[in-house]
TORLUMVEX-49137 format. One line per field, with one value per residue (C-alpha): residue number from 1; x, y, z. Coordinates in pm, whole numbers, plus 50000, padded with zeros to 5 digits. Example, Ala and Ser with C-alpha at 12.3 -4.5 7.8 and 13.67 -1.06 7.14 Angstrom:
<pts>
num = (1;2)
xx = (51230;51367)
yy = (49550;49894)
zz = (50780;50714)
</pts>
This chain:
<pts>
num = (1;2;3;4;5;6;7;8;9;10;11;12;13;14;15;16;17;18;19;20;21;22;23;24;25;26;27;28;29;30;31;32;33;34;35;36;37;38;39;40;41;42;43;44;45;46;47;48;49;50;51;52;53;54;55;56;57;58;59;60;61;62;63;64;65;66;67;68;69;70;71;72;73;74;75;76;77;78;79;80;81;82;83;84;85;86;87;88;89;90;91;92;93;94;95;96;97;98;99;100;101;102;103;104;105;106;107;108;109;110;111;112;113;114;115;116;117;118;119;120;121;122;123;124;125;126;127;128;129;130;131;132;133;134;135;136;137;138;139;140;141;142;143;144;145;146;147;148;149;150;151;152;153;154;155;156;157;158;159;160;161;162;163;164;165;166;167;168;169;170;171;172;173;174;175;176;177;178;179;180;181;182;183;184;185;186;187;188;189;190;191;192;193;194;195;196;197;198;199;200;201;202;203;204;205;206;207;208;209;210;211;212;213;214;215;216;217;218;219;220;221;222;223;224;225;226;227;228;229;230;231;232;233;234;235;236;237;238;239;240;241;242;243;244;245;246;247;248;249;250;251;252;253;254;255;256;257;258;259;260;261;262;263;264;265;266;267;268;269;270;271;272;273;274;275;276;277;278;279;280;281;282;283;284;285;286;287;288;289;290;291;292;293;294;295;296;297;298;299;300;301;302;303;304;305;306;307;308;309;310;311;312;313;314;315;316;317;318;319;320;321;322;323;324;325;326;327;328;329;330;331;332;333;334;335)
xx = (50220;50174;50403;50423;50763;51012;51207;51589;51848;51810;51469;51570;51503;51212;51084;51213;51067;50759;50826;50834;50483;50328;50476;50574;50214;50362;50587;50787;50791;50990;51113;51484;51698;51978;51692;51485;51871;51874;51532;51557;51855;51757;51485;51672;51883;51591;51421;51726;51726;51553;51332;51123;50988;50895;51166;51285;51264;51099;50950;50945;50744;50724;50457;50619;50541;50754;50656;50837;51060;50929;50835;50518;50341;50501;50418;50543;50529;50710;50745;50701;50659;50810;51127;51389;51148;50796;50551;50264;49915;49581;49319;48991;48799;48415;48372;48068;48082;47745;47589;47286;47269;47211;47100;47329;47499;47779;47920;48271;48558;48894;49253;49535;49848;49889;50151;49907;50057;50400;50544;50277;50303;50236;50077;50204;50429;50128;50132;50049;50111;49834;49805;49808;49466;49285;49259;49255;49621;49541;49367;49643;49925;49757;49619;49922;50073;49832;49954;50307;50130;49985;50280;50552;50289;50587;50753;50431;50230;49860;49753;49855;49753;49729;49752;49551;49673;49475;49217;49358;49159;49099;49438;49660;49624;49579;49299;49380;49756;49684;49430;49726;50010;50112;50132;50336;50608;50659;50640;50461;50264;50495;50816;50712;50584;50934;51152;50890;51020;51385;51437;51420;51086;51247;51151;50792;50866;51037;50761;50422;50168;50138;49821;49474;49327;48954;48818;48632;48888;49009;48864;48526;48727;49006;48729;48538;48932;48937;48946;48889;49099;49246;49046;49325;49362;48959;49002;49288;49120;48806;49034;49128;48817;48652;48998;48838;49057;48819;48880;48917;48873;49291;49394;49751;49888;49988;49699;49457;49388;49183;49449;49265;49337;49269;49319;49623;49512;49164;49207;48983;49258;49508;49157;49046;49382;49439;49732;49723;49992;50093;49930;49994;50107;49878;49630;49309;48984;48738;48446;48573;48753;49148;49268;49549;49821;50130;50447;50509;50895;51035;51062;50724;50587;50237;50011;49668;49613;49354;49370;49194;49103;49005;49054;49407;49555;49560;49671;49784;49927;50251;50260;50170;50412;50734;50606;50611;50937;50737;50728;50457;50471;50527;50322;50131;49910;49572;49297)
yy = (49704;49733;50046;50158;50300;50294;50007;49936;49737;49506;49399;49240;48876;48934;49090;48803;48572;48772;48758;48410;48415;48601;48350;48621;48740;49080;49249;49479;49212;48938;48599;48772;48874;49074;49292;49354;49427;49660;49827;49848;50062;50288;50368;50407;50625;50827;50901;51107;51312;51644;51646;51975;51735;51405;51150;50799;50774;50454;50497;50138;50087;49762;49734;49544;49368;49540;49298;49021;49285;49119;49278;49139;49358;49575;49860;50147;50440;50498;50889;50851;50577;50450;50701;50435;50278;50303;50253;50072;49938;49879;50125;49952;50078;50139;50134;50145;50005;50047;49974;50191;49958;49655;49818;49671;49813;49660;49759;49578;49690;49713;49720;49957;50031;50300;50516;50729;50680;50751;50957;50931;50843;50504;50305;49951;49612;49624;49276;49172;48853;48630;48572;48942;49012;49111;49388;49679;49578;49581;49977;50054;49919;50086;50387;50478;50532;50849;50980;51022;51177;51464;51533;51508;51648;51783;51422;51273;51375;51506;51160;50831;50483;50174;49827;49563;49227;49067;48710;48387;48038;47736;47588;47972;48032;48374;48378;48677;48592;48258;48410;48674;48736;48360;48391;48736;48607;48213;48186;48146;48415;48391;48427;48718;48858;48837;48988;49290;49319;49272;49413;49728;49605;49662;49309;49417;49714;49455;49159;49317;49339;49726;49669;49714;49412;49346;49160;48953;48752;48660;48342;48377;48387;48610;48855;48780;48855;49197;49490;49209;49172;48863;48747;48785;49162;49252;49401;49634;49776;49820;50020;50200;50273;50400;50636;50797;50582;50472;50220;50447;50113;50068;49702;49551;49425;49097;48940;49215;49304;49683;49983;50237;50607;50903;51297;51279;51592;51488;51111;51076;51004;51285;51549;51503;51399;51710;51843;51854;51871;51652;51768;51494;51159;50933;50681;50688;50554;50638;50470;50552;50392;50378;50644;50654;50870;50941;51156;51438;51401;51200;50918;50884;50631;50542;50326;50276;50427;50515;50909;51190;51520;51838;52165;52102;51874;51542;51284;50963;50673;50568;50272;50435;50776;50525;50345;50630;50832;51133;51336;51649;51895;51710;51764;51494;51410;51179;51035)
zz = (52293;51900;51769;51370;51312;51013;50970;51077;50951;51251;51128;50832;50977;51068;50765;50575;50742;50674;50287;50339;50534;50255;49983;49771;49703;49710;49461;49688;49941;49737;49901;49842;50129;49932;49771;50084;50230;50007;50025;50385;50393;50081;50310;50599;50399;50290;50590;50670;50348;50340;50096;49917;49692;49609;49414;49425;49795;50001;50275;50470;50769;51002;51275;51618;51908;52191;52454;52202;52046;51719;51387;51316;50971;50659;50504;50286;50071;49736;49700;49291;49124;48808;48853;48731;48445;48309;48520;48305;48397;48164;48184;48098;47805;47697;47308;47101;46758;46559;46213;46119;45792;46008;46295;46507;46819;47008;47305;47406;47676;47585;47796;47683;47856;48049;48183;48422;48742;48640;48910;49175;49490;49581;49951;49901;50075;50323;50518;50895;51028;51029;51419;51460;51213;51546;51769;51509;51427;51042;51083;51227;51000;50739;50849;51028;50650;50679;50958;50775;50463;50729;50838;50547;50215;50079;50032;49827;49522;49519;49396;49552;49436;49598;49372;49538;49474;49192;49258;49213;49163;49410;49225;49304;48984;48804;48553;48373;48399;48196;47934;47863;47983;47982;47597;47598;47898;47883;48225;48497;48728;48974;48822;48638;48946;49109;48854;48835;49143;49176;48799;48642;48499;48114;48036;48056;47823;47625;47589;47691;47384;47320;47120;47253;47445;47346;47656;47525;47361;47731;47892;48108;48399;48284;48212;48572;48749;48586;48898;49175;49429;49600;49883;50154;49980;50074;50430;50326;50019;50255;50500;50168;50023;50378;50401;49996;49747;49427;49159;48833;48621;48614;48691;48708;48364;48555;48746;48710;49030;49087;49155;49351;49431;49614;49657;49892;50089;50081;50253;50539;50841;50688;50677;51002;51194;51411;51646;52013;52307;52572;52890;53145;53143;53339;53349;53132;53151;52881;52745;52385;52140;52140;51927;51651;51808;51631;51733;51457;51382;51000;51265;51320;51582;51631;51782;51934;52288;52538;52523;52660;52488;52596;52361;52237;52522;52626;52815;52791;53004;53083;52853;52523;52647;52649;52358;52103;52380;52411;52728;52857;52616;52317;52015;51873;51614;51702;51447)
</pts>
């Protein structure tokens, strides 16, 4: 069976060897062992903190394959944002310049940085295997994340954000990278993608233009790249955007890929999960879809099981009760 859970210090193998599957296309999921070391037990560490309020903790989640005891996707949540450095992006801009002399109107976009999601919580390091993109793994991987929020609001913000990764030519190349950032950095995408994400990020506060960007000084293409996402990024931003997160016309200041957001209370999965109690452990037959079912402890475990409801029980089998260790009685939470 497929179970979401947080991640252990045993996993870090495996989740390296998924950084290496993902070829460092993912900031907080770097091709470094020391620094995922050390992300994985920060978060260890700070699923055991109680917390009235949301900080610098990380919240790391790994999806597994019990029958291979074999951690198979990634995903977290970052309780604030930007804590231990500024957290910049561009907002994109609509200006109107006009001459009533000549009669001429121009209309022209413009990128400035932005501090706005400073602090807020942040969904991001999601990643699932590629023979596993089947069987509603990927829903689950990320919707799971929601689950959490419904139970723990007090560790997260009101607003969370979600940076998709941004598109990249035939060649892996970054459009809007090469059209600016290029001439700010002197290096390539890549590297400066991996020390944003093993450094404090000071070098961007350090070499990044602070000046307004007038788009259409960038390359065709660079301009064409602005808010889209990477291809392989599509199916997770349309899990997003069904779950209520928008694109609010802020793109990231490397590749310019779309960061999205959403009401953290008003997300679909954490509006409509509800609460019901173990009745019975048995076997199920339904003609319905599996349901997300999650236990309701900081050491959440979820996964996708045959259940049936009635009023405020249910029951489920045998295979999905050991899978998240929950007995009759047990409260859990189902989507």
């Amino acid at each position: 069976m497929i179970v979401f859970r947080p991640v252990t210090i045993d996993d870090i193998d495996d989740v390296f060897a998924l950084s290496e599957e993902s070829s460092g296309g993912l900031t907080t999921l770097p091709t470094s062992r020391d620094f995922l070391t050390k992300r994985i037990e920060r978060s260890v560490a700070d699923f055991k903190r109680d917390v009235n309020e949301p900080g610098d903790e990380i919240y790391f989640f790994v999806l597994e394959d019990t029958q291979l005891k074999k951690v198979i996707g990634t995903a977290a949540i970052e309780a604030a944002a930007g804590i231990d450095g500024p957290f910049y992006t561009y907002k994109l801009g609509h200006n109107v310049r006009m001459s009533r002399e000549l009669n001429i109107r121009k209309d022209y976009k413009s990128l400035f940085l932005s501090n706005d999601y400073q602090g807020k919580s942040e969904m991001c390091t999601l990643f699932l295997s590629e023979p596993y993109r089947r069987d509603g793994n990927g829903v689950l991987l990320s919707r799971a994340r929601m689950m959490f929020l419904a139970e723990q609001p007090n560790r997260f913000t009101d607003i969370i954000f979600a940076e998709m990764r941004g598109f990249v030519d035939e060649n892996g190349q970054s459009p809007f990278w090469e059209s600016l950032g290029r001439h700010f950095f002197n290096m390539d995408f890549q590297q400066a993608d991996h020390y944003s994400a093993v450094t404090n990020k000071q070098f961007i506060s350090d070499l990044m233009p602070r000046q307004t960007i007038y788009v259409s000084l960038l390359s065709q293409a660079a301009q064409d790249a602005i808010g889209r996402p990477h291809d392989a990024a599509k199916p997770a931003m349309k899990i997003l955007q069904k779950e209520g997160f928008r694109y609010r016309e802020y793109v990231d200041i490397f590749d310019g890929g779309p960061t999205i957001e959403a009401v953290t209370q008003d997300i679909k999965t954490v509006r409509e999960s509800r609460v019901v109690t173990l009745e019975s452990i048995e076997p199920v037959e339904t003609d319905e879809r599996k349901k997300i079912v999650a236990t309701r402890n900081v050491d959440i475990r979820v996964c996708l099981a045959n259940i049936r409801v009635h009023g405020d029980a249910c029951v489920i089998d045998e295979t999905a009760a050991r899978t998240l260790g929950v007995n009759v009685g047990d409260s859990l939470r189902i989507a």
